[in-house]
Each structure stands twice: as C-alpha cells, then as structure tokens.
VEXLUMMI-116182 format. One record per residue (C-alpha): y, z, x; residue in three letters. Coordinates in steps of 0.05 Angstrom, whole numbers, plus 5000, padded with zeros to 4 digits. Last residue first. Layout:
BEGIN
YZXALA
...
This chain:
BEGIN
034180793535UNK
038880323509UNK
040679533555UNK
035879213529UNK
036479383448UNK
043479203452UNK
042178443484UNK
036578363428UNK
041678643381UNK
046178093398UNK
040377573400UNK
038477763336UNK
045877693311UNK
046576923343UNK
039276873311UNK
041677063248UNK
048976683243UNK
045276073267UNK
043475703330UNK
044974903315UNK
046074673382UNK
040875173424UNK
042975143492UNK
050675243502UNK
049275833446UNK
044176093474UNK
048176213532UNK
053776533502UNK
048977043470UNK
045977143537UNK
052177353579UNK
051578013562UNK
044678103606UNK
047977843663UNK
054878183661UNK
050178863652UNK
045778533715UNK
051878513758UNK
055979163741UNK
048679503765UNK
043679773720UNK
042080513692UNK
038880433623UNK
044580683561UNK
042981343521UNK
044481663585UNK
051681413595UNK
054981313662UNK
053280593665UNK
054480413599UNK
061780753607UNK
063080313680UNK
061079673648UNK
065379833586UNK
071679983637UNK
069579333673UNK
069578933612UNK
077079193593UNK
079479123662UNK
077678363660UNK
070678223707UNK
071578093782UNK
066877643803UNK
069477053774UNK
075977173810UNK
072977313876UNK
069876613869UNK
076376273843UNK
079976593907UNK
073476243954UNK
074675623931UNK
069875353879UNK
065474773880UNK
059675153915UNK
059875613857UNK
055575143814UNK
053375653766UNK
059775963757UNK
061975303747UNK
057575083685UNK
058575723657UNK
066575643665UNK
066474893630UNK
060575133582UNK
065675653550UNK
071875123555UNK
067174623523UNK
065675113469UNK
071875363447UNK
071475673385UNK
064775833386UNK
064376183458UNK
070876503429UNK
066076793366UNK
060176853420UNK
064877323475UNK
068177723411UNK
061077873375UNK
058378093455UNK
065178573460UNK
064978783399UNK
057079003400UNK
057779333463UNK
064779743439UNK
060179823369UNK
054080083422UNK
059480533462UNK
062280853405UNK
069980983410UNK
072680573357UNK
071379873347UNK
078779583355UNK
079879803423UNK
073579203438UNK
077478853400UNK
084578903427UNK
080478883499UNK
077778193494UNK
084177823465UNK
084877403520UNK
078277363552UNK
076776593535UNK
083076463564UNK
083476763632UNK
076576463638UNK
079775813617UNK
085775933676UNK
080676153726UNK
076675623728UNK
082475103721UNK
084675323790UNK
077375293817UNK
076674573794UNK
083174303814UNK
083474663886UNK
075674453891UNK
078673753875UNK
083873663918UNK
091974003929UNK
093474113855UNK
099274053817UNK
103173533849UNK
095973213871UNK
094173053802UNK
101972743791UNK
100072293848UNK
093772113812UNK
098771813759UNK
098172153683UNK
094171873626UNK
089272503620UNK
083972013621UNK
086471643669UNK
088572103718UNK
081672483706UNK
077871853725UNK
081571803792UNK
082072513803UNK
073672373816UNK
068972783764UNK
061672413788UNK
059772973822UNK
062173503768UNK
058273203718UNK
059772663679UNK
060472813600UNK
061873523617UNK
065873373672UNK
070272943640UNK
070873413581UNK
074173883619UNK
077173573669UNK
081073163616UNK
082773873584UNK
086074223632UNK
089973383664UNK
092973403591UNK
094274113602UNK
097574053667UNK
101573473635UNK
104073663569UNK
105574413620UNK
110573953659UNK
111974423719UNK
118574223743UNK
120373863806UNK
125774033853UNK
C-alpha cells in the first residue's frame, strides 16, 4: 500500500494556497496545482478525491493551524475575561501575521462556502474548545453585551480582517482595532 508522502501533501498545502490567491478559486484547476506543487495530477487524486474534497480538506488543516497554540495563551492571561479577550484577538492578528496567506486562504473560504463539503462546513462552524469556552464566559457575563456564539466570532474576526485589507496597518491601529473590538462587545 501507499504511504502518505507529507513533502507531497504539503507541497500540493501550499500550491493551493497561493494558487488560489493569485487565481481565484475558479480558475484553481488540479492541473495548475500539479504543476506548481511539481507532483502528477494522479498523485492530486491519491490524496484527495476532487476539488471541493481538496479545498475543504485543506480548510480544515490551516484552520487547525492557525489555532494551535490558541488556548496556551489565552491560559496564559490569567482569569480576566477582557485580558482572555484581548489574548485571544493579539494571538488571532500575531498568527494572522505570521501566516498571512494561510489566514486569507480560510477567510477567503469561509466566505465562499459553496466550495466546501458539507464536513468542512460543520468544521468552520464549530469554534476550538478554547474559543467556545471564552464565547460561552462573555456570554454569561454582565459587564459583557448579550450576543450570540455567531456575532462574538463576527465581531473578533475584525482585527484579522483589517489586516487582509489594509497592507501596511500598524502596531497602533492593529491595537485600536483591538480595543475597538473590546469596547463593543462591554456593557
């Protein structure tokens, strides 16, 4: 039987990637990713059984990714909920930083969910355990406005948004923007 090359599956990870950034996702064929990643579209296939399959496995694999580490800091801020807020929106823009094509690459797909099986879509609606916990402690506090799971994961995602939009956004307005975000979601 064959093995799972991981050279391969991430060569293929990151060809998608930046493929459809440059492209698009209608224009992303396995063709172009094959050759870009420098494997065979057979090997494409091996992996992956079409393109939604491709798309929505890599979904969850960079969102898996840009969360790792997530709950360590939000641990790491003690037991108020703003710091917990304010770790957890510092964490999201710092990896958002780090990795920006893999940050736009799961934006861009939540947005388009109509390229996503319907696994990838339950995945992206289930938050990790750590956000969820957060969600669930804003929501039961009364310094904090009442608002559903969704608009919280809304109004948190806005520092990572600013930061696909504005290219040269700066330590102050990435920190104005966190505060912004704050200032929202208190009473």
């Amino acid at each position: 039987m064959r093995t799972r090359d991981e050279k391969k599956v991430k060569a293929i990870r990151d060809a998608v990637i930046e493929l459809s950034q440059a492209d698009g996702f209608t224009n992303l064929t396995t063709a172009k990713v094959a050759k870009k990643a420098g494997v065979s579209p057979a090997t494409i296939y091996w992996y992956y059984t079409d393109k939604t399959d491709l798309l929505s496995r890599l979904y969850e694999a960079v969102k898996n990714e840009l969360h790792s580490g997530l709950t360590a800091e939000i641990k790491k801020s003690g037991t108020d909920l703003t710091a917990q807020l304010i770790a957890m929106l510092t964490f999201t823009i710092i990896q958002a930083k780090k990795f920006p094509k893999e940050s736009h690459f799961v934006s861009a797909l939540w947005t388009n969910q109509e390229l996503l099986d319907e696994q990838a879509r339950k995945f992206g609606e289930q938050e990790t355990a750590s956000l969820l916990i957060l969600y669930k402690k804003i929501q039961a506090d009364s310094d904090f406005i009442d608002a559903p799971q969704a608009v919280l994961s809304a109004f948190c995602s806005v520092p990572s948004l600013l930061l696909q939009t504005v290219d040269d956004a700066n330590e102050e307005e990435i920190n104005q923007t966190i505060q912004l975000v704050v200032k929202t979601l208190k009473k």
